[in-house]
C-alpha positions as CSV (number, residue, x, y, z in Angstrom):
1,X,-53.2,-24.7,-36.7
2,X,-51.3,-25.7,-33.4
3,X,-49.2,-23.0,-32.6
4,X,-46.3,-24.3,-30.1
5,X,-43.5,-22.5,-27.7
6,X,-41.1,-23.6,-30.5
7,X,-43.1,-21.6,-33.3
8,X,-42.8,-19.0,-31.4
9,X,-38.9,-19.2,-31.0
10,X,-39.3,-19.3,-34.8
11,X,-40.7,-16.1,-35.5
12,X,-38.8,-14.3,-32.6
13,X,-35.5,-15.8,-34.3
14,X,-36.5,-14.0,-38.0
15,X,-37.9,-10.8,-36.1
16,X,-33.9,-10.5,-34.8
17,X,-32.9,-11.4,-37.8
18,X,-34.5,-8.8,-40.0
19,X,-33.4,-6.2,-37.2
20,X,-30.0,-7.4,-37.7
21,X,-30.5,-6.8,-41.2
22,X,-32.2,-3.4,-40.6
23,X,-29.4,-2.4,-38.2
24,X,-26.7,-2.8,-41.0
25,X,-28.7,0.3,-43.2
26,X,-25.8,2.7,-44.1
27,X,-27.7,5.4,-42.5
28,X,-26.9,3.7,-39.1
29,X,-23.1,3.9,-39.3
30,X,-23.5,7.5,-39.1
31,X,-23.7,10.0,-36.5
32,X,-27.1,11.0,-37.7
33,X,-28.6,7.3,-36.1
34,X,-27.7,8.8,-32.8
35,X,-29.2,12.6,-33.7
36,X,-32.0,11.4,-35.4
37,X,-33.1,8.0,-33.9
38,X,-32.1,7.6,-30.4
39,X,-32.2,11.2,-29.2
40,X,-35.8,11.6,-29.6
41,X,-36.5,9.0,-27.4
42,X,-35.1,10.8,-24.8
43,X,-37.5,14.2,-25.2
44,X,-39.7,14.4,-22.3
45,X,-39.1,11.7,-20.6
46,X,-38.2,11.6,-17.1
47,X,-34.7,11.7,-16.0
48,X,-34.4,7.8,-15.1
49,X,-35.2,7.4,-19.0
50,X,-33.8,10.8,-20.5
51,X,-30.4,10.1,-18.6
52,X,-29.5,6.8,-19.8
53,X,-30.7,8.0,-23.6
54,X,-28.0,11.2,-23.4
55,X,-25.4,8.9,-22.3
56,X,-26.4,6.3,-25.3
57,X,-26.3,9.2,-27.7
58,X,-23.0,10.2,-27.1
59,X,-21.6,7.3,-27.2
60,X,-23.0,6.3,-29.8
61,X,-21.7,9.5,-31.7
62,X,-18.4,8.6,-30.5
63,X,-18.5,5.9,-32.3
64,X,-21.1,5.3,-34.4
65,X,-19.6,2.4,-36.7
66,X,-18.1,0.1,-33.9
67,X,-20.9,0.5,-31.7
68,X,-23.7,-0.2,-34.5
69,X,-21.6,-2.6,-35.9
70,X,-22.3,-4.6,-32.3
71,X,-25.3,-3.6,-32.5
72,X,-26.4,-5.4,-35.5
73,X,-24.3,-8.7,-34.3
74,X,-26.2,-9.3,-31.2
75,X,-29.2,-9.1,-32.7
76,X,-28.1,-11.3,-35.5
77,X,-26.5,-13.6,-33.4
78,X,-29.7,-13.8,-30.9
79,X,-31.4,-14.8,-34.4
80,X,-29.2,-17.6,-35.2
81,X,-29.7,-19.2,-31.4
82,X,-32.8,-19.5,-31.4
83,X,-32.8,-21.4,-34.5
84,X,-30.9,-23.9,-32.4
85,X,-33.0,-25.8,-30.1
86,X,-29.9,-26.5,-27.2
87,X,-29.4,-22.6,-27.9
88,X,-33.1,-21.6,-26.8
89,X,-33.1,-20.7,-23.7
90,X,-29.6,-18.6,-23.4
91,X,-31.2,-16.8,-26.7
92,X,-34.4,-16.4,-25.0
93,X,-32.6,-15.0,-22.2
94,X,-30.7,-12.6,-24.0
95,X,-33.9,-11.7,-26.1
96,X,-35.3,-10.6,-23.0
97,X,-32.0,-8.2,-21.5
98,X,-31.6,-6.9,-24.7
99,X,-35.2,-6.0,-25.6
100,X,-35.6,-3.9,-22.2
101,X,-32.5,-2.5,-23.1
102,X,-33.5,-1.2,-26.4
103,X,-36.9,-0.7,-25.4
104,X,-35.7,2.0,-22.4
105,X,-33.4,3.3,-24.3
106,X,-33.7,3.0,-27.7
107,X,-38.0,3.8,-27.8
108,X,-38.2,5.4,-24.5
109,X,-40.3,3.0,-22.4
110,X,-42.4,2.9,-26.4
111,X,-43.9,6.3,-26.1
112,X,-45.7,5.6,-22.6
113,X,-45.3,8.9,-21.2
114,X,-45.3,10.8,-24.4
115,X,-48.6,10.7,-25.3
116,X,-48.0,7.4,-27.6
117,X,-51.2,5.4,-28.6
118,X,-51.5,1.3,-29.9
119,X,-51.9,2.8,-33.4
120,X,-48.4,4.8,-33.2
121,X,-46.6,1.9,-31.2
122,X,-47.1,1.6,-27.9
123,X,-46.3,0.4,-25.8
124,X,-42.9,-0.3,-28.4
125,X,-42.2,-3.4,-30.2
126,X,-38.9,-4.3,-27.9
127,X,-41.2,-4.6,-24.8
128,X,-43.5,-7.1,-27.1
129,X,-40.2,-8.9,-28.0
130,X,-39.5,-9.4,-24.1
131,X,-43.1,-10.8,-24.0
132,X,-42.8,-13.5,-26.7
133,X,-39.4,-14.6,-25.2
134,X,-40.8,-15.6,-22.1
135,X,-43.9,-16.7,-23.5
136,X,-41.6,-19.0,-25.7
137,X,-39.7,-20.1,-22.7
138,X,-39.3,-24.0,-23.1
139,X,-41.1,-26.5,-20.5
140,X,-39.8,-28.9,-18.9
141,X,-42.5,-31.0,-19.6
142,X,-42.2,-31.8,-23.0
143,X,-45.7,-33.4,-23.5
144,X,-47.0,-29.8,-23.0
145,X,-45.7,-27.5,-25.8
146,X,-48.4,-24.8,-25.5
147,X,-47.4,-21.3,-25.3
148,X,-47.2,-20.2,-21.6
149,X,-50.6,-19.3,-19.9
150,X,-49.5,-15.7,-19.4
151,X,-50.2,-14.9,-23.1
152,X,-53.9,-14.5,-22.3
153,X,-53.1,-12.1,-19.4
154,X,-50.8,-9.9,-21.4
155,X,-53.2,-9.8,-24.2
156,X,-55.6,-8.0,-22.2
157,X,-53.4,-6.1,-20.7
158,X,-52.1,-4.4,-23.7
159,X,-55.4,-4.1,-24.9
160,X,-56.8,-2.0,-21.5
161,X,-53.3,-0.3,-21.6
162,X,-54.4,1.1,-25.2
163,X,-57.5,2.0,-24.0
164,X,-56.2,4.0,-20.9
165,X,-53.6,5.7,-23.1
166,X,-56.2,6.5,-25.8
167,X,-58.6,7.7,-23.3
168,X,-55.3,10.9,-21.8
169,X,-55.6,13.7,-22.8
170,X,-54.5,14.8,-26.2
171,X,-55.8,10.9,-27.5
172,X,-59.2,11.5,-26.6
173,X,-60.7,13.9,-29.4
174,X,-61.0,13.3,-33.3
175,X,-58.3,15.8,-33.6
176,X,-55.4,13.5,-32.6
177,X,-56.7,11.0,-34.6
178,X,-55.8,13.2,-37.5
179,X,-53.0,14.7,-36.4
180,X,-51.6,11.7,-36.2
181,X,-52.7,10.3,-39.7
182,X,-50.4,13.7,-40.5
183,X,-47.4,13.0,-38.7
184,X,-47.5,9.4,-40.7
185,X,-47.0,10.8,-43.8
186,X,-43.5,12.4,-43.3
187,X,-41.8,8.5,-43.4
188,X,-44.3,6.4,-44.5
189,X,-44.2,4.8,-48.5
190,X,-45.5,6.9,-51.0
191,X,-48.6,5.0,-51.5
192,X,-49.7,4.8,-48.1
193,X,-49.2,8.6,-47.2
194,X,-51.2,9.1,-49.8
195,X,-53.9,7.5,-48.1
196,X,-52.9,8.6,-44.8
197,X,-53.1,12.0,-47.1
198,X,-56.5,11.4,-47.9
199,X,-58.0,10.2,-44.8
200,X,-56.7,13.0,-42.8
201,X,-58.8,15.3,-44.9
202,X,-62.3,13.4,-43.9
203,X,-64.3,14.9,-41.0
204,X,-64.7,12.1,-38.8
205,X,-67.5,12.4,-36.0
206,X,-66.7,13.5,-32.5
207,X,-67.2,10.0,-31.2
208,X,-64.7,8.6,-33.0
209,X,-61.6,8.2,-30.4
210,X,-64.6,7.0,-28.3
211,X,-65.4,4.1,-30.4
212,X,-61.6,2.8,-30.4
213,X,-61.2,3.2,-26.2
214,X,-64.5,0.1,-26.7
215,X,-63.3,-1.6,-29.4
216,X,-59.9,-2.0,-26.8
217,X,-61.8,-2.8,-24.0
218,X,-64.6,-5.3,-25.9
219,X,-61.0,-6.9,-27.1
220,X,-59.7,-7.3,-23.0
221,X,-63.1,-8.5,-22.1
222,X,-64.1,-11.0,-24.4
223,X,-60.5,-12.4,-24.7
224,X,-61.8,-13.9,-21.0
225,X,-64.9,-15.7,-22.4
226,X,-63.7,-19.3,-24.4
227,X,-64.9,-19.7,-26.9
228,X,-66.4,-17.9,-30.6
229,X,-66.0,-14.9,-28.3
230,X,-62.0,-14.9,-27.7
231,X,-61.8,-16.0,-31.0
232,X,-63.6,-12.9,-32.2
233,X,-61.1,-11.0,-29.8
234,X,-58.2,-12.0,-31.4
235,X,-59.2,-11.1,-35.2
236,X,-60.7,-7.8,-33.8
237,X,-57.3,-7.4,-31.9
238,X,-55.1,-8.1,-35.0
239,X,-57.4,-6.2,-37.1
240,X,-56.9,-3.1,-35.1
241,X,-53.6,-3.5,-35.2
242,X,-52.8,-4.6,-38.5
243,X,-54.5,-1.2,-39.5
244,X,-52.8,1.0,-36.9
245,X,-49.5,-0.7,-38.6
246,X,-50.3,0.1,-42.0
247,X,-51.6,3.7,-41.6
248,X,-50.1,5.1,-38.2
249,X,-46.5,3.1,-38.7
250,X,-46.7,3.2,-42.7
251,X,-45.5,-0.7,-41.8
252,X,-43.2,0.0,-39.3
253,X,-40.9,2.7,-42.1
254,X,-39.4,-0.2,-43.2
255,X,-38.8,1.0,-46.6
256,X,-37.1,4.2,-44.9
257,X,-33.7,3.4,-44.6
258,X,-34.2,4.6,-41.1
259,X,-36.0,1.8,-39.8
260,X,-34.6,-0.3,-36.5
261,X,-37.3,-2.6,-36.4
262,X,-41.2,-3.5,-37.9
263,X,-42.6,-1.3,-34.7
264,X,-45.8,-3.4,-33.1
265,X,-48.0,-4.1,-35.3
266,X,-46.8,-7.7,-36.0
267,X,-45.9,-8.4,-32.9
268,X,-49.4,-7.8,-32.1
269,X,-50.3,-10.2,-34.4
270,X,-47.6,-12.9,-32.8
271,X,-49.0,-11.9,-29.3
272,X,-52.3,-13.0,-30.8
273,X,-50.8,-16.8,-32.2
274,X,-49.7,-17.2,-28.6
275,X,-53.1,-16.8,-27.2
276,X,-54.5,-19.0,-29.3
277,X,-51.8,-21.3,-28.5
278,X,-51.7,-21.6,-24.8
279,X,-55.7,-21.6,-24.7
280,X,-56.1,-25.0,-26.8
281,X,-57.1,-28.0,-24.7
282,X,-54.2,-30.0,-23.9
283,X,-53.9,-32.6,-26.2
284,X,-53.8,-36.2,-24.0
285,X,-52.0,-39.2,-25.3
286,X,-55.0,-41.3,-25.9
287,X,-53.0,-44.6,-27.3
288,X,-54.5,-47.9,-25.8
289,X,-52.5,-50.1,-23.2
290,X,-49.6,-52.3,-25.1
291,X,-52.4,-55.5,-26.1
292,X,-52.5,-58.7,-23.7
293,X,-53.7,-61.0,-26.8
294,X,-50.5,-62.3,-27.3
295,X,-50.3,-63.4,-23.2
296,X,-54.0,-64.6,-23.3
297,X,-53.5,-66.5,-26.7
298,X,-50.5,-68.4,-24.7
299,X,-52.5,-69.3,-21.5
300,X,-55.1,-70.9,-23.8
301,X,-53.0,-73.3,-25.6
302,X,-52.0,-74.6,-22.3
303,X,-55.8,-74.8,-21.1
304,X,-56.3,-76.9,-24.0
305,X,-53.5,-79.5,-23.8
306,X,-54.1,-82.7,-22.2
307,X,-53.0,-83.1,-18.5
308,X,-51.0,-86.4,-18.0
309,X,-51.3,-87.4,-14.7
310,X,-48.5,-90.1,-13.4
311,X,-48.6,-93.1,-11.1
């Protein structure tokens, strides 16, 4: 399939619009969005971060329904641009300010300095939404539609940020791989903290958080080779991912009532259609020249007409 900048604008359009969607939850008109949601992003952070989250929390407290309410109709409304091809790249824009916004504020720079891993979120889904906007961005020229080259670079480099995070302390040891498979289960569907449940009581060897800090790293590296071998990095990428979203992010809490957004895992997966994207040979109008037979069939008529030579 050819995946295009405009495909992209697609899927970042009904990503705003199920956000939208999320962000009109009952729950989120209440003063327990700002206890519960936002002030949490805000524990040990630095003060640049934890500052900005205090003064969103109180505001937010002040006035929960207006503010949520506006809220909900930016992101719905950056949805409905980017449906609209003269819209794009004012939506695109805005995609990007308000996706830093959220993502400093709202997920705490996505769990970066917190200890957070790929499988738990990191680096947060409204940094990712940043990403896709600008690798959405539309081209001037319009005979090259490819998502923009930087999609390859940013896929490894969420890839080696995963392993470094994975690889701190507190990520590195079988023991945060359960704990983690335990903290799941508080918000995640019944049937998959169940599972979560179930794994979390398996003994899994001591090598284990070793073998995910190479599976990040094989997916950087081979990512850079063309070929079978990026293709194998991408379904190795979205595999990890897809797995870290189901189990670690019980599919981003959706069914929680308490849910902002689908957290990373698909956005992973997006991140992934745009390398495929922007790494396809550029397609070259091959058409033939406009055809001279109609000229040559007109200078042979005259060659064969007789030439009548006056006295």
């Amino acid at each position: 399939m050819r995946i295009t900048r405009r495909h992209l604008q697609v899927a970042l359009a009904a990503l705003w619009l199920l956000d939208g969607a999320l962000q009109c939850q009952p729950f989120m008109f209440s003063r327990a969005f700002a206890r519960t949601v936002l002030l949490p992003a805000g524990h040990g952070q630095p003060a640049i971060v934890s500052e900005p989250v205090r003064i969103a929390v109180e505001l937010v407290s002040a006035h929960p329904a207006l503010l949520n309410g506006g809220f909900a109709a930016i992101q719905i409304l950056l949805g409905l641009a980017l449906l609209t091809r003269r819209l794009a790249r004012v939506a695109l824009a805005g995609s990007i300010v308000w996706a830093l916004s959220v993502w400093t504020v709202g997920e705490g720079l996505g769990g970066l300095a917190t200890g957070g891993t790929l499988f738990t979120g990191a680096p947060g889904a409204a940094l990712l939404y940043a990403v896709i906007a600008i690798l959405a961005w539309p081209r001037r020229d319009q005979l090259d539609d490819r998502p923009s080259w930087l999609a390859l670079p940013m896929w490894c480099a969420l890839w080696l940020t995963g392993a470094g995070l994975q690889w701190t302390a507190g990520n590195n040891s079988v023991s945060s791989i359960t704990t983690m498979l335990r903290a799941a289960q508080s918000s995640s569907p019944n049937v998959i903290a169940g599972i979560d449940r179930y794994l979390a009581h398996f003994r899994l060897p001591g090598w284990s958080a070793a073998l995910f800090i190479a599976a990040y790293v094989l997916v950087a590296i081979w990512a850079l080779v063309p070929g079978w071998t990026r293709q194998l990095s991408v379904v190795l990428g979205v595999t990890l991912a897809l797995t870290g979203w189901f189990l670690f992010q019980g599919l981003g809490d959706l069914t929680s009532g308490q849910s902002t957004d689908p957290n990373s895992g698909p956005l992973v997966a997006l991140l992934a259609l745009a390398v495929i994207g922007a790494t396809r040979p550029r397609e070259v109008d091959l058409r033939p020249w406009p055809s001279l037979e109609p000229f040559e069939s007109v200078v042979e008529e005259r060659e064969r007409q007789p030439v009548l030579i006056g006295r």
